[in-house]
N, C-alpha and C positions, 0 to 999 in steps of 0.2 A: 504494500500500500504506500502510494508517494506522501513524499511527509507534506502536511499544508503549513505554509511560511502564514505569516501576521502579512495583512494587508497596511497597518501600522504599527511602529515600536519606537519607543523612546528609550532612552539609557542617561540615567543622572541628570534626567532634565530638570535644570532653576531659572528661576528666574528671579532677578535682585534688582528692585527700584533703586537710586541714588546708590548705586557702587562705590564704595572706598569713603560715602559719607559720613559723617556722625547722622542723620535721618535716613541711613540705609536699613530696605525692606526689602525682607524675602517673601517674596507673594509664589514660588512654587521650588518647592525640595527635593532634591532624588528621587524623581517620577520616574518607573521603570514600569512600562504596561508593557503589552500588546494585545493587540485587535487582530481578530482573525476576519477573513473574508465571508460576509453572510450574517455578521454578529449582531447583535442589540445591544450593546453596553451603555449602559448609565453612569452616569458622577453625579452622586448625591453626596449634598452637604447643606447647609449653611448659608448665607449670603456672606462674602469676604474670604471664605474660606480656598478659592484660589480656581476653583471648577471652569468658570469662564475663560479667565487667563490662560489655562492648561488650556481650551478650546481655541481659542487663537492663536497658541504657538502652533498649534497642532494642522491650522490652516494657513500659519505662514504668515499671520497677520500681525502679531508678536513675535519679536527676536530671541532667540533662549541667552541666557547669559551663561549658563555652563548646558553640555551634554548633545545630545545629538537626538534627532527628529527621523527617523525613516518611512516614507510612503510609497509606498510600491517600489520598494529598492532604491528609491532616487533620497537622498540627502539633503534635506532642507537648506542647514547648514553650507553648504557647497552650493546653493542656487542662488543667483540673483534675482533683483525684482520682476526683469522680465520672465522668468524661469516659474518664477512663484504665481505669478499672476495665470501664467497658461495653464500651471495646474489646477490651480481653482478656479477657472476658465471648462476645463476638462474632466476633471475627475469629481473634483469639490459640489455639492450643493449644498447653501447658507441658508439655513433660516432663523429668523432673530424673534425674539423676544415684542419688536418694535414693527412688525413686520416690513421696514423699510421699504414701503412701496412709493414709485414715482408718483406726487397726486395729480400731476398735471399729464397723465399718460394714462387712457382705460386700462380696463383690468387688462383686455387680449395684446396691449401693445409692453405694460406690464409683463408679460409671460411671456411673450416674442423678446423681450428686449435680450438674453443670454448670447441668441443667435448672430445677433448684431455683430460678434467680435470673431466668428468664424466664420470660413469660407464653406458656405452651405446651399444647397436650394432651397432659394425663399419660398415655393409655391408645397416642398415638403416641410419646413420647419411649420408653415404658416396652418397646416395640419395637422402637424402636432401640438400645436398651444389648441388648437380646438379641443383635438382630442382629449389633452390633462384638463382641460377647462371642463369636460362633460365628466370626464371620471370622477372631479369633484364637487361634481354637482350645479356648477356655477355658468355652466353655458351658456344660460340667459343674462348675465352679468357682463359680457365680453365687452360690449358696447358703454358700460359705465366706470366712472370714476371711483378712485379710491374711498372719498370722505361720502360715498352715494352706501359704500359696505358698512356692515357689523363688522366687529372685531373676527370672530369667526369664519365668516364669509374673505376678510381680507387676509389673514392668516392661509386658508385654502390656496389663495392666487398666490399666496408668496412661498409656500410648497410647490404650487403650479409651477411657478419659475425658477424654483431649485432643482428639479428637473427637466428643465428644455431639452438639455445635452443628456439626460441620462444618466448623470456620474454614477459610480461605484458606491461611493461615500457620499453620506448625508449629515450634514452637523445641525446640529437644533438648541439653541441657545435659551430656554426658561421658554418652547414655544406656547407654553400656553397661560405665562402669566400675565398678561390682560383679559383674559377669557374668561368666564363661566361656567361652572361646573359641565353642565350639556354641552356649550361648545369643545370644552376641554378633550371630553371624553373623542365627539368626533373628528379631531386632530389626532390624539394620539392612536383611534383606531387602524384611522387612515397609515402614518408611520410605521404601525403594526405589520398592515398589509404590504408596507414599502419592502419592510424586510423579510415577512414568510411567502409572502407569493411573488414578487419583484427581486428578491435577494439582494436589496442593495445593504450596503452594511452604513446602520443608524447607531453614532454618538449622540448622544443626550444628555444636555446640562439640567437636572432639575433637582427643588429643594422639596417638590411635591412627592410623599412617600408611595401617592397614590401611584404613580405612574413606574413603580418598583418590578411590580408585575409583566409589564411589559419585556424586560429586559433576559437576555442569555445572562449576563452577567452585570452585579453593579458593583461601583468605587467606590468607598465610602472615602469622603475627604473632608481634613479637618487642618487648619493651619497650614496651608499649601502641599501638606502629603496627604499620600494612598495611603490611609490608616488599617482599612479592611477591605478583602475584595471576597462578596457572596456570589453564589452560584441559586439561580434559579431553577430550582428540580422539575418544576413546571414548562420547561421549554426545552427541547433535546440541544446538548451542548453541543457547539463548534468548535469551542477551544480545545487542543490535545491539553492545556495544563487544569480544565474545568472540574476535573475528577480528582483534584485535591482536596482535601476531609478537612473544614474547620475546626477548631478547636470549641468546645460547648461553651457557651456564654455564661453558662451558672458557672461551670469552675474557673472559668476565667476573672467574675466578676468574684468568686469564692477567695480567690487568689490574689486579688487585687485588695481587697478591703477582710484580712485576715480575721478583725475582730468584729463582725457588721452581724446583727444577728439574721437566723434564716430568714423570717419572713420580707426582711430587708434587700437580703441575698438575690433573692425572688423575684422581688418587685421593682431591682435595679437590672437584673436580666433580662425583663420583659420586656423593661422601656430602652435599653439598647438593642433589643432581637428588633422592636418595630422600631426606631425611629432614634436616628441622629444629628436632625434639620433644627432642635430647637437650643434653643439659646439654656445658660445652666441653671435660672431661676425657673422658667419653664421645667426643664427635664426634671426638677427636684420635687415639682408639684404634679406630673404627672407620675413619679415614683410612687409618692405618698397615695393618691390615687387609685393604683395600679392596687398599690398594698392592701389599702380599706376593702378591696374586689375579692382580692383573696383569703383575705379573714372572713370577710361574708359580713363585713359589717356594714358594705352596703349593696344594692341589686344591679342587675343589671340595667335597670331603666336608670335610674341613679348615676350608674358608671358612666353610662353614654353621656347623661345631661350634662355630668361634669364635664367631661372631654368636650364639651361646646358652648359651655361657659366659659365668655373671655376670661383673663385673668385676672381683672381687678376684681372680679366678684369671685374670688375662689374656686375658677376654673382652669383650664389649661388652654381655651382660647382658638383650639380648631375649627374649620368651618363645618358646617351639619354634614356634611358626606365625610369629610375624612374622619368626622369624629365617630360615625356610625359603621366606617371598613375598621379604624382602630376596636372597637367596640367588640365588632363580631370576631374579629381573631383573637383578641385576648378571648372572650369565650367558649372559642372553639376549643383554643389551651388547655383552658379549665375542665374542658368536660371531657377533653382527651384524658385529662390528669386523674379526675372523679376515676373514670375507667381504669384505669392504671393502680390507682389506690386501692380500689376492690380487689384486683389482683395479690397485692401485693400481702393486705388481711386475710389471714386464715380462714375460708368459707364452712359455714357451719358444717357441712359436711364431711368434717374433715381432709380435703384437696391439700397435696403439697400447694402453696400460693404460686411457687414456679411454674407452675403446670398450669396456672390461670393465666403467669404473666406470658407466657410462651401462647398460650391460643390466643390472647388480646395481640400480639405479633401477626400471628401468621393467618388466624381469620378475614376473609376477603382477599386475600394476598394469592396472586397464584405462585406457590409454591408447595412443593412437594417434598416432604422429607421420607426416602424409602429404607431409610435405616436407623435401628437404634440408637447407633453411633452419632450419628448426626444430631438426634435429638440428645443425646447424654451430653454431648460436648455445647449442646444450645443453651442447657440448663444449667451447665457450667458455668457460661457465661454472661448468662440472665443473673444469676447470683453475684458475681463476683464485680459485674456493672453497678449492682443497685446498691448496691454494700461500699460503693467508691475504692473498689482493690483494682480495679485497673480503669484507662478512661475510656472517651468515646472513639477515638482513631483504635487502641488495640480493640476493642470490640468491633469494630469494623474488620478489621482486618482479619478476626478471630470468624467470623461469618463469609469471608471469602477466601477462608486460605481452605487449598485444596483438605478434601479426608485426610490423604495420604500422609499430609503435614500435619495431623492433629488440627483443621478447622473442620466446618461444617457443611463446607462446599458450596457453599451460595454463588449465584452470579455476583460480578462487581454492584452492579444497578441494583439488586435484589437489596444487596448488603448494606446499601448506603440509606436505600429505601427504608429498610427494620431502623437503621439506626437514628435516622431521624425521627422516626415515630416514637420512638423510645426517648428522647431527649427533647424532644417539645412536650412529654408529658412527667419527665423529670425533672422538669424547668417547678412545676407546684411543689412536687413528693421525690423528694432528695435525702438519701440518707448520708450522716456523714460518720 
């Protein structure tokens, strides 16, 4: 099988405002990614946190002041302006935050306008802005002005003309925050389909957790670094490095604040598993929050109203939708956990509890265990997981290493699959 190269890679990318100043700023640190061809990747963070910057070095639009930029083999670095401009002329499609559209230019001359700087036929380009103009919906729009659209509607034209030429690459800078919840959604669906039916591979700056989902994989960025990088199990990977095993967020946060008691433990992992956009007075009040959820000291209806209570009244200040997706996943957590906990309690019937926790694994799951062995060596390591004698990466690995080797012989997928479900309901009922 040919190996697949990154369609982009950085190494040691910074960048340093006022160099050599006393007012010098590092707005990005030892960025070392890559993006493979086909990918969804996200940069969440923050505002400030460096996400955008990293977006413009990466289009050539910002200088790096240390490290090196590679897009399709070609070296930023080594380009001059005309060099850069043809790339993001060619390969590159922008779309802003702002949606920079000409107002003194309709939408169709808007969309035409990419072709202008290649030598192209006007009577096929002039087809194609029809064409992206019906796919998104705005065909009867051609003939009007910018300040005549919705935010939405103008967002649409300015994807429209992020693909005239088609590029590989698409970069999308905060696209949907002037927008609307509804409008939001039909932007990012759109993008969606750019990259599962179109393959074009989409970068995305955003601070919205909501649009997480969408993604192969996202960057968590915090102070101009790549702090964390998740894999979304929900989308089949393209990355050969995507089948790297995080490390659990409970024992990391276990490990982080040695003396913090559990239910603290708890409710500091949750609010890092979902969400790293918010500032530290925020996150301390959605902690506490999180906590009261899990004590049961208050409901579900409760939980959510908090999450969309601004902050001055004792809330956490999300808006109704993100506060009602934060809502149903913590939930979901819970009731995975509930499930789990039963397990874990001796059923009146006398049941080893192992033998409960191992069906809550493998029920609904297609797998097959045809041998004893397989299951002795499962219950092994059902015990020795919850009891915190080894972590979550040797349990993984404990479920994909061959029989032969003393594992259980799971597929890779299979293995990563159990162990996620076990550690998002270990995230409540953790022994230590």
């Amino acid at each position: 099988m040919a190996t697949l190269d990154p369609i982009i890679k950085t190494e040691d990318l910074s960048v340093i405002y006022n160099l050599g100043k006393s007012n010098e700023f590092t707005a990005l640190s030892g960025i070392d990614i890559q993006i493979y061809p086909g990918e969804f990747a996200v940069f969440f963070g923050p505002s400030g946190c460096g996400k955008s910057t990293l977006l413009y070095c990466l289009a050539g639009l910002e200088t790096a002041s240390r490290g090196e930029i590679i897009i399709k083999d070609k070296n930023l670095s080594q380009m001059d302006r005309r060099q850069l401009a043809y790339l993001r002329r060619t390969q590159i499609g922008m779309i802003f935050q702002a949606y920079n559209l000409i107002p003194t230019l309709t939408v169709m001359d808007n969309v035409f306008l990419p072709h202008i700087f290649l030598e192209s036929d006007i009577a096929a380009a002039t087809e194609k802005a029809r064409s992206l103009l019906g796919r998104f919906g705005i065909a009867d729009l051609a003939e009007r002005y910018p300040r005549d659209l919705s935010g939405g509607q103008q967002q649409r034209v300015a994807i429209a003309r992020a693909l005239m030429v088609w590029p590989p690459i698409i970069y999308a800078d905060e696209p949907t925050g002037n927008l609307d919840t509804e409008s939001s959604k039909v932007v990012m669906d759109f993008l969606y389909e750019l990259n599962d039916r179109d393959k074009r591979t989409i970068i995305l700056v955003t601070h919205d957790p909501a649009h997480l989902a969408y993604a192969h994989r996202i960057f968590h960025m915090q102070n101009g670094r790549v702090i964390r990088e998740v894999v979304n199990d929900s989308r089949q990977q393209i990355s050969p490095a995507a089948s790297k095993e995080p490390s659990s967020v409970v024992d990391a946060v276990a490990r982080a604040y040695p003396g913090l008691p559990e239910t603290q433990i708890k409710a500091k992992s949750l609010a890092q598993y979902l969400l790293t956009a918010l500032d530290a007075p925020e996150i301390e009040r959605f902690e506490v929050i999180i906590a009261r959820r899990i004590a049961g000291d208050i409901s579900e209806e409760e939980f959510k109203r908090l999450l969309d209570v601004p902050f001055e009244e004792g809330g956490v200040g999300f808006y109704r939708q993100t506060a009602a997706d934060f809502a149903q996943k913590v939930e979901k957590i819970l009731a995975e956990a509930d499930i789990l906990q039963g397990c874990f309690a001796s059923p009146a019937s006398g049941e080893d509890p192992i033998a409960g926790l191992r069906r809550f694994l493998l029920d609904g799951e297609k797998v097959a265990l045809s041998r004893w062995e397989q299951v002795k060596v499962l219950d092994e390591l059902l015990e020795k997981r919850r009891t915190g004698k080894i972590g979550r990466e040797e349990f993984r690995r404990g479920l994909d290493l061959p029989e032969k080797s003393g594992g259980v012989g799971l597929n890779r997928q299979t293995a990563k699959k159990l162990t996620g479900k076990l550690e998002i309901a270990l995230v409540k009922y953790r022994e230590n």
